[in-house]
N, C-alpha and C positions, 0 to 999 in steps of 0.2 A: 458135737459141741456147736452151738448159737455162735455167728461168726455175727458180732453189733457193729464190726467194722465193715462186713459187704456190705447189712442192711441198712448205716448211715449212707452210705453211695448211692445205692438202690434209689432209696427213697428222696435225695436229693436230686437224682437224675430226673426221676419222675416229677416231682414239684416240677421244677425247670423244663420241663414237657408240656406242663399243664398249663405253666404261666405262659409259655408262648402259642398255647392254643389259643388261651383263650384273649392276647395282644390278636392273634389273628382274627379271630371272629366280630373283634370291634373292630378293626381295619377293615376288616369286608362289610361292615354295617357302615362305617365311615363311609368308603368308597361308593357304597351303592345308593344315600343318602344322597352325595356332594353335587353342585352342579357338574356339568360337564367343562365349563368353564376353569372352574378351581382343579379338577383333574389337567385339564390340557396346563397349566401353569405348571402344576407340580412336575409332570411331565419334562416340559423346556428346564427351568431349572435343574433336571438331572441333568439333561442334555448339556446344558450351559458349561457346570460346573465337568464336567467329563470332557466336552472340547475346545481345543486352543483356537483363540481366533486371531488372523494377522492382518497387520494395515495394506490397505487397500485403496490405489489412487481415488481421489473425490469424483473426476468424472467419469469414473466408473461405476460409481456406488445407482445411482440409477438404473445405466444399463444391465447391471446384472439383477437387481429386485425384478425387473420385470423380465427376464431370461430365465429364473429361478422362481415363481410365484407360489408362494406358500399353500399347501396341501387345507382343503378341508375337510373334516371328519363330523360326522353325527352319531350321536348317541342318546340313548332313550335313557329317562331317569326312574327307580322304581315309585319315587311319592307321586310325580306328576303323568306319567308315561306319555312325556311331550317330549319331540323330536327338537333338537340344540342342537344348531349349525355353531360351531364354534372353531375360530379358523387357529391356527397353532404355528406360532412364531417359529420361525427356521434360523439357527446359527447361519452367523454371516459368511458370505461365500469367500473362501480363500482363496489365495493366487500366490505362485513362484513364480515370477516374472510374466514376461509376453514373449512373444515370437519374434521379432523384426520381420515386417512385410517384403517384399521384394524388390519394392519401392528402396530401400537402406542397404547399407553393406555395412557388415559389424566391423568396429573399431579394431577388435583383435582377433576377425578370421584373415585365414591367409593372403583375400584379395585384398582386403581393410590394412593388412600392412602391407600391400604391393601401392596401393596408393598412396600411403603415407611417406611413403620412401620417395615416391615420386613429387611429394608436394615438397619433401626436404632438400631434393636436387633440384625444385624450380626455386627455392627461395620463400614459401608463402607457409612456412611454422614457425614463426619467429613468436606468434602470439602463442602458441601452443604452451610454451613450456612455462610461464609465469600465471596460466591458467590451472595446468595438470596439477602445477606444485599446490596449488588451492582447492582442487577439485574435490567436491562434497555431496552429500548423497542427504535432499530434504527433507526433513525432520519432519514434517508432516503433509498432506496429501493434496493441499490447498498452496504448501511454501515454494511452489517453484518458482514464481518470482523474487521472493523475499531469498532461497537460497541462490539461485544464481546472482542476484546483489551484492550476497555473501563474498561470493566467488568472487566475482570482481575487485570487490574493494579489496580484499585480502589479496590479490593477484597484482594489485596497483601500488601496493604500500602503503594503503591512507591509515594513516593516526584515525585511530575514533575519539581519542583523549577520553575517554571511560574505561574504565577499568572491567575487564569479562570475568576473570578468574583470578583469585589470590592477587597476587602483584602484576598480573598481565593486560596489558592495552589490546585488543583485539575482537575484532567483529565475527557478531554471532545473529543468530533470524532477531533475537529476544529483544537487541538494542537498535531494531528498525521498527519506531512505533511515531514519528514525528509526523507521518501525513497522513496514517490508518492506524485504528486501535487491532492490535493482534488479534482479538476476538474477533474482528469482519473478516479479517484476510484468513483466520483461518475456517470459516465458513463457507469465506466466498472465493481469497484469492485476492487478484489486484490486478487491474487494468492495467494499460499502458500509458496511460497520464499519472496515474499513482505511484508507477514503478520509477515513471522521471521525479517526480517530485520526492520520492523517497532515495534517489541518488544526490540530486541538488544539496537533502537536510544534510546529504554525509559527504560534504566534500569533492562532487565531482563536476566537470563540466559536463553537459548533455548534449546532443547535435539528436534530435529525434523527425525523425522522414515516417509521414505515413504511406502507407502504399495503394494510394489512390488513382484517381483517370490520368493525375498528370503527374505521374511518380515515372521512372523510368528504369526499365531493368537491365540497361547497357552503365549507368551511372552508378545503381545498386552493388554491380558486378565490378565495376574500376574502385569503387569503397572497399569489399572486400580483398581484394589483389594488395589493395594500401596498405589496409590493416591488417593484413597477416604476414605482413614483411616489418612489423614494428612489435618494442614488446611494452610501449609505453600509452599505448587505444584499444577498447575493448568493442569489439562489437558483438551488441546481443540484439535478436531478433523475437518478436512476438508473435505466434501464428500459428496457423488451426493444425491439431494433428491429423484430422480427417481427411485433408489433402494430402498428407504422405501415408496416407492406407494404415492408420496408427489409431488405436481406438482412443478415446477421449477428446477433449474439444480443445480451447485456450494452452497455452505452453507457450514459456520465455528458457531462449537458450542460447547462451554464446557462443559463437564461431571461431574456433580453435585454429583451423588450417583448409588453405585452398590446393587446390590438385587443378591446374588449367587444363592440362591435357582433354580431361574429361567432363572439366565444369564438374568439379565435384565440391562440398565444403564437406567439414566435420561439426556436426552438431554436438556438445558436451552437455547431454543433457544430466538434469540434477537429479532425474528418477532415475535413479539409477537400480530400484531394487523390480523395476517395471523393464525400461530398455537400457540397450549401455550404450557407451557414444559409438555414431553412426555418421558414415557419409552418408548424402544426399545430393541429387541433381539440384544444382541453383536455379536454373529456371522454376522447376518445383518447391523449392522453399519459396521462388519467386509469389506462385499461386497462391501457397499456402499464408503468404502474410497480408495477398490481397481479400482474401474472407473477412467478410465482415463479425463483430464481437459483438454477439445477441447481446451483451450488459449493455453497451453504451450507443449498439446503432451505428459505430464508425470502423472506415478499414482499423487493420491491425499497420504492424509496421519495425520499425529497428531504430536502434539506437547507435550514435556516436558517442563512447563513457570515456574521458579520461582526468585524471588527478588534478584538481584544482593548487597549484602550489602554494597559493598565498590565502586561501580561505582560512580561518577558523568557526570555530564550535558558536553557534550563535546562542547570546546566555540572559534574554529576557522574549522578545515579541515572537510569534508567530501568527497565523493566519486563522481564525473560528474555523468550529466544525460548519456552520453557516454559509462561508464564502472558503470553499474545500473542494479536491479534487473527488472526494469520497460520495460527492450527492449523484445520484442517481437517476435524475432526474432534470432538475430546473433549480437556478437558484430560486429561495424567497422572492415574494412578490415586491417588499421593500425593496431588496438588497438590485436587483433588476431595475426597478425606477431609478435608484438611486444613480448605478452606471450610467444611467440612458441620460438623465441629467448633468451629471456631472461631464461626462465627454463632450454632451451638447454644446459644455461651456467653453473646452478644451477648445474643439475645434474650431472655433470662432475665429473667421483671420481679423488679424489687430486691428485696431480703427488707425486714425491719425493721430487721436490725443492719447489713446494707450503707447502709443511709439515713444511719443515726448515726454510722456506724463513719468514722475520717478520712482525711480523701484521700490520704496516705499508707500505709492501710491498704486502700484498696478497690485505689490504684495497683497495689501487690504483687500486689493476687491477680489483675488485668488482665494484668498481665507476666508472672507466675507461669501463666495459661492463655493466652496466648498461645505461651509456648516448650514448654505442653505439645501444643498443636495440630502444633507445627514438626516435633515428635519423629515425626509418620508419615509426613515429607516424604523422601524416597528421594534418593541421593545427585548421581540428575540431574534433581532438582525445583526445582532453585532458578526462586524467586518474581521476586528483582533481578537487576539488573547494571550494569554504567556504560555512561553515554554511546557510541553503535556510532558517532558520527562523532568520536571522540577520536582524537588520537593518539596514540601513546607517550607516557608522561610527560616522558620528556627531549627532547620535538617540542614539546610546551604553549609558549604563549608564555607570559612574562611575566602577564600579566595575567590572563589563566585559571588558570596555575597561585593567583595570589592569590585568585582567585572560589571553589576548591577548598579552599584553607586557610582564607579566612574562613569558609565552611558545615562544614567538620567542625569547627571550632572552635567556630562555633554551635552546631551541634549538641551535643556533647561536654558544652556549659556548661549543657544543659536538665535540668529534674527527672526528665522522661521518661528518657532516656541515663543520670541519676546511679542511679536507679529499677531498671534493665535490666542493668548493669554489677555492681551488688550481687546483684541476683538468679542472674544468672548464677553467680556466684562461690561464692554459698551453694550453689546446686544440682548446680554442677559442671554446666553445661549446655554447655558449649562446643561441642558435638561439634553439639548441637543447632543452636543459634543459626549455624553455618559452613557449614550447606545451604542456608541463607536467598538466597545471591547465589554469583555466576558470573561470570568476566573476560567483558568485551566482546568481542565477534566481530565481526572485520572481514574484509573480503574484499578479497585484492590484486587484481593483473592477472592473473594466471592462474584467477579463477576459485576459488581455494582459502582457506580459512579459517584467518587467524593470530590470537593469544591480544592482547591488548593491556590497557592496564592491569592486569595482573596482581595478586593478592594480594600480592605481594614490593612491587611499584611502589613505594606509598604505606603499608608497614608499619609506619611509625613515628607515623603519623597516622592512618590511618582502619585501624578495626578491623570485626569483626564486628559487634558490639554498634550502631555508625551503623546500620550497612543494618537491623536490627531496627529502632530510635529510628523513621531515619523510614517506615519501611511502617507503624508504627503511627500515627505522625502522618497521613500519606497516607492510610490506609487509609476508604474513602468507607461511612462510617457509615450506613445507611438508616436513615432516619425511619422510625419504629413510628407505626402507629395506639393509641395508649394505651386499656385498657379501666379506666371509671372513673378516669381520670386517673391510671393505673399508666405508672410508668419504669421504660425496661428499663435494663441496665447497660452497652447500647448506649448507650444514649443521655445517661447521665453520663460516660459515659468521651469520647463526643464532647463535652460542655461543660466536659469539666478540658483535653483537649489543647488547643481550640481557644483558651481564655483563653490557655495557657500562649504558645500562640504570637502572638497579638498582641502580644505585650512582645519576640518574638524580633525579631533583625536583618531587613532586610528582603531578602538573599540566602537567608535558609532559609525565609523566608516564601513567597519565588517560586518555590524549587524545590518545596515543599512541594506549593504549590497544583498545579505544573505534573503532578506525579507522582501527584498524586490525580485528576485529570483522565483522566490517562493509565489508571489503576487503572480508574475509572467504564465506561470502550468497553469495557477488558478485560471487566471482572465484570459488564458488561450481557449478554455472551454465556452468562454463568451464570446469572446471575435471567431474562433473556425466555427463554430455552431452557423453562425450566419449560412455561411455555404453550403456546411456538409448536410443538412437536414435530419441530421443524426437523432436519437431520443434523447439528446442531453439539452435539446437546444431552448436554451434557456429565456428566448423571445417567446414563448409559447404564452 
């Protein structure tokens, strides 16, 4: 008997033999057509998709591309039978941590707790443990100053007064964006002028030492003895890892606990999936923070952080990306006249009829050089701008939008603003006074920059004339060395604003301070540039 059920099997076996013959014989006509190029692709993407790749500190990512140099392969094609050098992309090089050099003692080998027991019978871990209870591991390979900031502030107590998660107040890398746009730092990182001014926008005071020719490392050393018998001061250091035999370059890390015995500190550092916290000889941290930072040309150095008690959240002015700790270079050509002028005028010692003359009268000619300093300001020099973590005005809640109208109302009610509004008007200065500031730039999800608080926003309320008012209130007056007891006109014009504003509300008093703070990191890169010769130096 004809069994029609073997021969439907049979015969479907075979179909399905034939049909993957002949997918193969156009696959190998494919293949032997394609360039060599389209092969090597196809290629990587199996590879791709078959291996896990893990994050990898950034300054690393260099040294191992050229440690690992990607393979090239040739092959002959059958239409052209020309040789195609075509080089084939290689999966990123992985890493489970690093080794500590012998330079460090690990935090939790047995000599790493013979010393920490010893730093706890000298008294010098008192910072330790307000740090540990915070202690975080940086979310990406650029954040280790943004996460040890982290650290700190959460280690300090500070209110962020934003909200991070559901009902929570509490600091995260995402809600440090006030002096750098995330997108730079996590390409590039952040300086040590950046890391200050990004402590100031949140609340803290700063005491920053660079570790220069007349820095000293017996004073460095009685700092940290101080502050690691307190648990209310943080000190974090900025310094090259290359001097503690550690691969990669730049690293910020705070100082947990001292061991006098042996001159030892604890470094907490925030790569933690790289090294884990390690002592170190202080003298050698000493080295390592006199290296100079290929970004900006100047030593590295450390910080004094602690909790500003009476500061709050500042809820309109900030400082342009233009006059920023973020430039890389030099300010504008403007914005550089503009200082050079404007101090020129500062520093003047008084005459005799300026002495006599009444403060109504010295006010005008203060305002009157000031909007003539403004005039060389080019029309993408603006000095201001508002807040980059605002929203649209019709996003403000409630209560912000009132923190915005009680400070331009303050301000608006000062003799300064009634002083600068008249001037204006006589001189027909407007054109002047309207390069002073710039809407806020914000950055969506795409990566690209939209305009926010515009000059339309709030036209009915804040004019040009504010943004003058307070950068001159703000504006951080240097004390003169007086010869013979000579006053400059610096130094009256800082004793008229400053009475003026003790009598002000205490929202423009806070913004006031905050944005003179801010002013001070910017324009230190103006006055130390004088000396250091650095690449930021902005007399160039």
């Amino acid at each position: 008997m004809f069994r029609w059920d073997v021969f439907r099997i049979l015969k479907k076996t075979l179909r399905v033999r034939v049909l993957e013959t002949d997918v193969n014989k156009k696959f190998a006509r494919t293949m032997s057509s394609a360039p060599a190029a389209k092969i090597a692709k196809m290629e990587y993407d199996i590879q791709e998709k078959e291996t896990p790749t893990e994050l990898i500190t950034g300054d690393e990512v260099h040294k191992d591309n050229k440690e690992h140099k990607n393979p090239v392969i040739s092959q002959e094609t059958d239409k052209d039978c020309v040789h195609q050098h075509t080089q084939i992309m290689q999966p990123p090089t992985q890493f489970y941590r690093r080794e500590l050099p012998d330079t460090c003692i690990s935090f939790s080998s047995e000599e790493g707790k013979l010393v920490f027991r010893k730093a706890l019978d000298a008294g010098h871990l008192n910072s330790y443990f307000s740090l540990a209870s915070q202690f975080r591991t940086q979310e990406e390979p650029a954040y280790c100053g943004l996460s040890t900031l982290v650290m700190v502030l959460n280690a300090l107590a500070v209110d962020p007064g934003r909200v991070w998660k559901g009902p929570w107040r509490w600091y995260h890398e995402d809600m440090l964006e006030c002096c750098v746009p995330l997108q730079i730092i996590q390409e590039k990182g952040i300086t040590l002028r950046e890391f200050v001014c990004l402590a100031i926008c949140n609340y803290l005071d700063v005491v920053t030492n660079y570790v220069d020719h007349s820095a000293s490392l017996e004073d460095f050393r009685e700092i940290v003895k101080e502050l690691t018998q307190v648990d209310d001061k943080v000190l974090v250091c900025s310094y090259s890892r290359k001097t503690l035999k550690q691969t990669g370059a730049g690293h910020f890390s705070p100082i947990g606990a001292y061991e006098p015995e042996r001159d030892l500190v604890l470094l907490m550092d925030v790569a933690r999936f790289k090294y884990p916290p390690h002592w170190v000889s202080l003298p050698l941290l000493w080295e390592a923070m006199k290296t100079v930072d290929s970004e900006t040309g100047c030593s590295r150095g450390y910080c004094i952080m602690k909790r500003n008690q009476t500061t709050e959240p500042m809820v309109l002015f900030r400082t342009s990306p233009h006059l920023s700790v973020t430039l890389k270079s030099e300010f504008p050509e403007g914005i550089r006249t503009f200082l050079k002028e404007w101090e020129t005028w500062l520093n003047v010692t008084l005459s005799k009829a300026e002495e006599e003359s009444q403060k109504s009268s010295f006010m005008d000619n203060a305002v009157f050089a000031f909007i003539r300093s403004l005039s060389v300001l080019g029309e993408e020099d603006a000095l201001l701008s508002t807040q980059i973590d605002m929203n649209c005005a019709k996003a403000l809640t409630q209560t912000h939008m009132c923190c915005v109208e009680n400070l331009v109302e303050a301000l608006s009610n000062t003799y300064l603003h009634k002083r600068v509004e008249s001037i204006t008007r006589a001189t027909n200065a407007y054109q002047e006074i309207r390069k002073i500031w710039m809407p806020a730039v914000m950055y969506n999800t795409n990566g690209k920059s939209s305009g926010c608080i515009h000059r339309d926003t709030f036209s009915d309320k804040l004019h040009d004339s504010a943004f003058l008012t307070a950068l001159m209130f703000a504006w951080p007056y240097k004390e003169q060395n007086p010869v013979d007891g000579a006053v400059t006109r610096g130094d009256l014009l800082k004793k008229i604003l400053h009475q003026e504003l003790d009598s002000a509300l205490h929202v423009l008093k806070n913004e006031i301070e905050q944005l003179s703070k801010l002013l001070k990191v910017v324009l230190k890169k103006y006055y130390h540039c004088q000396d250091c010769g650095c690449k930021t130096n902005v007399f160039k």
